[in-house]
N, C-alpha and C positions, 0 to 999 in steps of 0.2 A: 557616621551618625550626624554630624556637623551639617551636611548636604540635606538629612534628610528633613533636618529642624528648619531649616532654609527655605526646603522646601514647604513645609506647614503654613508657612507665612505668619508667623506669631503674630506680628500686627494685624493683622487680619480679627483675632481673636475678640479682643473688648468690644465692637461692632455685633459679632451675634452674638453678645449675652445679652446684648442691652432691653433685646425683647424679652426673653424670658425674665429679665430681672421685672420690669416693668410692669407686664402681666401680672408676675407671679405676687407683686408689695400691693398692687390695686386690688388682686384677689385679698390677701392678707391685713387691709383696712378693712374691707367690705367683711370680709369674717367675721372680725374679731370685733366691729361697733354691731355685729347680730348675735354677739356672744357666743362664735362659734370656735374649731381651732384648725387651726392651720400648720400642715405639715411640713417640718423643713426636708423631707429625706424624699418628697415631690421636686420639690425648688431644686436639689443638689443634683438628682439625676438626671433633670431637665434641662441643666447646666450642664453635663456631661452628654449626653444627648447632641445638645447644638454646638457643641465643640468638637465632636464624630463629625457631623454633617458639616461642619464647615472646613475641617483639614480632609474629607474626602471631598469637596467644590474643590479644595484648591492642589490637591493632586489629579484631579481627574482635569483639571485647566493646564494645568502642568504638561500632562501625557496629552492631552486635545489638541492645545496650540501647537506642541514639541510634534508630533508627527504632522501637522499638517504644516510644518514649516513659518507659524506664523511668529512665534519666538525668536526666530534667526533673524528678520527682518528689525526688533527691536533698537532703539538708541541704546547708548549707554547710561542712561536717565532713567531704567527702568530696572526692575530688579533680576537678578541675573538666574534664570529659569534652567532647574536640572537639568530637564531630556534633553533642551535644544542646547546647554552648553559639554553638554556627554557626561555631566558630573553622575548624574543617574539611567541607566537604559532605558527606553521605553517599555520593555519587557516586564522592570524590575515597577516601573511607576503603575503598571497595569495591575500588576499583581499585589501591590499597595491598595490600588481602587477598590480591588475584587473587595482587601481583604479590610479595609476599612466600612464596605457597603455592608457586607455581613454583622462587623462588630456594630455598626450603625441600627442596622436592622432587630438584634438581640439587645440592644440597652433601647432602641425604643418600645419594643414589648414589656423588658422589665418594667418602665415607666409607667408606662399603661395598666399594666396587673398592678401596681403600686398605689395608681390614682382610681380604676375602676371596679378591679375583682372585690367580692364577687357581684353587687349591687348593681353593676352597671356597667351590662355587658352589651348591650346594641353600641353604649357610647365605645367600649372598649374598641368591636372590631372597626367599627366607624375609624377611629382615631389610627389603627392598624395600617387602614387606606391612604390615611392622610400622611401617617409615615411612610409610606412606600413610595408616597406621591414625591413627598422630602428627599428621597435618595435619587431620587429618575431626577428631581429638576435639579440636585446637585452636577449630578452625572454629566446630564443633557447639554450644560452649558454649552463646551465645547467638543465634547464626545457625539460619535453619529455621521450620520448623512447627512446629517440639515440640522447640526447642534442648532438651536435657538438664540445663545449669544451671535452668529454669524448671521444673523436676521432680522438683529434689531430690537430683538423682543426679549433682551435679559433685564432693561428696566423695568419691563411689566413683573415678571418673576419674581425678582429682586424685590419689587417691592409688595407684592402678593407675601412672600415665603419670608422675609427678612420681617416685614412689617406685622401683615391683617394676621397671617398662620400664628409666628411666632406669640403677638403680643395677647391674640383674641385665644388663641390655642392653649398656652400657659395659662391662662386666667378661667380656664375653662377645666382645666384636671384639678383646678382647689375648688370652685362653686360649682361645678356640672349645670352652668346656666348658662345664659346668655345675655348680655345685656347691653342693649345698643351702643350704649355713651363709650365703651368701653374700645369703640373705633374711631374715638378723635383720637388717642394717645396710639393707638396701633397706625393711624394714618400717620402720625408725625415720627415714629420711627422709620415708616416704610420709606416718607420720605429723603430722610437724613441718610438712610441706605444704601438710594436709589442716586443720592447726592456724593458717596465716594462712590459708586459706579461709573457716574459721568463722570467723574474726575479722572478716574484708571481711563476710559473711554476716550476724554479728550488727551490725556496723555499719548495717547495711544494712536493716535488719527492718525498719524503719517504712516505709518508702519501698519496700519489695519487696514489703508486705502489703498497698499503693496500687495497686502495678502489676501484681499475678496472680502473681511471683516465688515459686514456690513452694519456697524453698531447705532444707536440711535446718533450719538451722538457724531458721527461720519455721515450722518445724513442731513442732519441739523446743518454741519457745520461749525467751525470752530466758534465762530460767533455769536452762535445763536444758539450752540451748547451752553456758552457762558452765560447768556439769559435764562434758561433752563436750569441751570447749575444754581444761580443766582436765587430762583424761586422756591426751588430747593431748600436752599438751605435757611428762606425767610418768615413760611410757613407754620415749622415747627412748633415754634414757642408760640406762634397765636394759638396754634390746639391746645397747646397745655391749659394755657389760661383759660378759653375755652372749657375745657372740661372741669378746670377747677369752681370755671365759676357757674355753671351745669349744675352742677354738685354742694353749692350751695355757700363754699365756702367767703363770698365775698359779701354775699346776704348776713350770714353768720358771726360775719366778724374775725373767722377764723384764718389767720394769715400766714401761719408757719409752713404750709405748701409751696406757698411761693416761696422758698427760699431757691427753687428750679427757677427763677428768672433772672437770677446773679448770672445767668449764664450769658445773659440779652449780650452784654457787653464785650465777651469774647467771640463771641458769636458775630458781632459786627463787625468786629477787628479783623476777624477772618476771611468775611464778604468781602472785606476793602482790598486785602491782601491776593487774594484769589480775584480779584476785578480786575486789577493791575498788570495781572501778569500775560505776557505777549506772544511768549510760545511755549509751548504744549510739553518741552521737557521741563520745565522750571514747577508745575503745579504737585507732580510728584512727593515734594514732603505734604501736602494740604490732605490727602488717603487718610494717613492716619490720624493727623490733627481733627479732621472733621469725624472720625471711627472716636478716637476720646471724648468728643465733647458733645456721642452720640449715648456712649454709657453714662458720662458723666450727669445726663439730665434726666435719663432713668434711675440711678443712683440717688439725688437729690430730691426726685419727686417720692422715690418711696422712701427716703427719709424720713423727708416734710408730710406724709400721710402718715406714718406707722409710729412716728419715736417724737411727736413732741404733745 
């Protein structure tokens, strides 16, 4: 059991809630000053939802890298992976996939019947698609003929599905709208995302440039990942403010939002820290440091909207 919790990658976890949290508090402001109400039994399953979809990314990464051998090739700096160390078969990891893409698939419909039936049913099958799209680009990563992460193209994904799906998709089963402004804060997730993926990526460069991995940041280069990385992670907090001040709240007078920019200051702590460093197995603990202080600012913003 031990192995198999291992395998989950529990850190992994507070990174994809941070969109649906996000979404779902922005939805839950905008309701609630239209005097409408807001469903928390949406928010919880949506939450269960991207917690399927992200323990089946990271067994199917698991069983993808483990059979193509690109695991073996790993330092000791990285975290020590089921199939390629025999702690779990590939057989047994496969059949985890199967059987987490199914339960994946039957709690995104539940969701969907939760937030559309019976009212709003083009959006339902819609949103159906868009789940099924979630499981194949779980999958896809490293699973296939031509997985997508071995092409370069897992920060596009990553930050498509981590960020614009998640945070525009959540906010979208509470208002069945759409509303533009509501892709500054989905951009600055996607890219906070996109920013522990280059970091696993450049962790990861020697041992990827062994195995054919041809990741964005193996192409970039360790150098110029880290400028990449860098912008990453500097963006973010300009959208927030952005959006807050969009939204009126700096016209208004209204300032307890920004209680999401206390973050400015760990935030920079981090850049210095992560600039500093020289080779590629040291940046490893900064995954999930940047994964907390990606919920942490989704957390703080719907705080500072919804409870003061």
């Amino acid at each position: 059991m031990l192995d198999w919790i291992k395998a989950a990658r529990l850190r992994t976890l507070p990174l994809s809630m941070s969109g649906i949290i996000m979404g779902s508090f922005i939805a839950r402001w905008r309701i609630l000053e239209n005097g409408g109400t807001w469903d928390w039994k949406i928010f919880a399953m949506a939450i269960l939802v991207t917690l399927l979809y992200q323990i089946l990314s990271n067994f199917a990464n698991d069983y993808g890298d483990g059979i193509k051998g690109t695991d073996k090739l790993r330092g000791n700096e990285a975290e020590q992976r089921a199939v390629a160390s025999g702690k779990i078969s590939a057989k047994q990891m496969r059949n985890a996939v199967i059987l987490f893409a199914i339960l994946s698939l039957i709690a995104t419909v539940a969701l969907l019947y939760l937030a559309f039936y019976p009212d709003f049913m083009k959006e339902f099958w819609t949103f159906v698609g868009l789940g099924i799209a979630c499981i194949l680009a779980a999958i896809g990563y490293t699973v296939g003929k031509k997985p997508y992460g071995y092409l370069g193209l897992g920060d596009i994904f990553v930050f498509v599905f981590f960020g614009l799906v998640s945070v525009c998709g959540s906010y979208f089963l509470f208002t069945k709208t759409f509303d533009w402004d509501i892709l500054i804060p989905a951009t600055a997730v996607g890219m906070l995302s996109t920013a522990v993926l280059n970091l696993n990526n450049m962790r990861d460069i020697e041992s990827d440039e062994l195995s054919g991995k041809k990741t964005l940041a193996l192409r970039l280069g360790f150098k110029y990942a880290m400028v990449y990385e860098i912008v990453l992670l500097m963006l973010p907090l300009i959208l927030i403010l952005t959006f807050l001040g969009v939204n009126g709240f700096i016209k208004d007078g209204k300032y307890y939002p920004f209680i999401v920019m206390i973050l400015l200051f760990p935030m920079t702590a981090l850049r210095r820290k992560i600039m500093a460093v020289k080779e590629p197995r040291e940046l490893d603990p900064f995954l999930k440091q940047v994964g907390i202080l990606t919920l942490m600012m989704a957390v703080l913003l719907a705080f500072g909207l919804n409870y003061f």
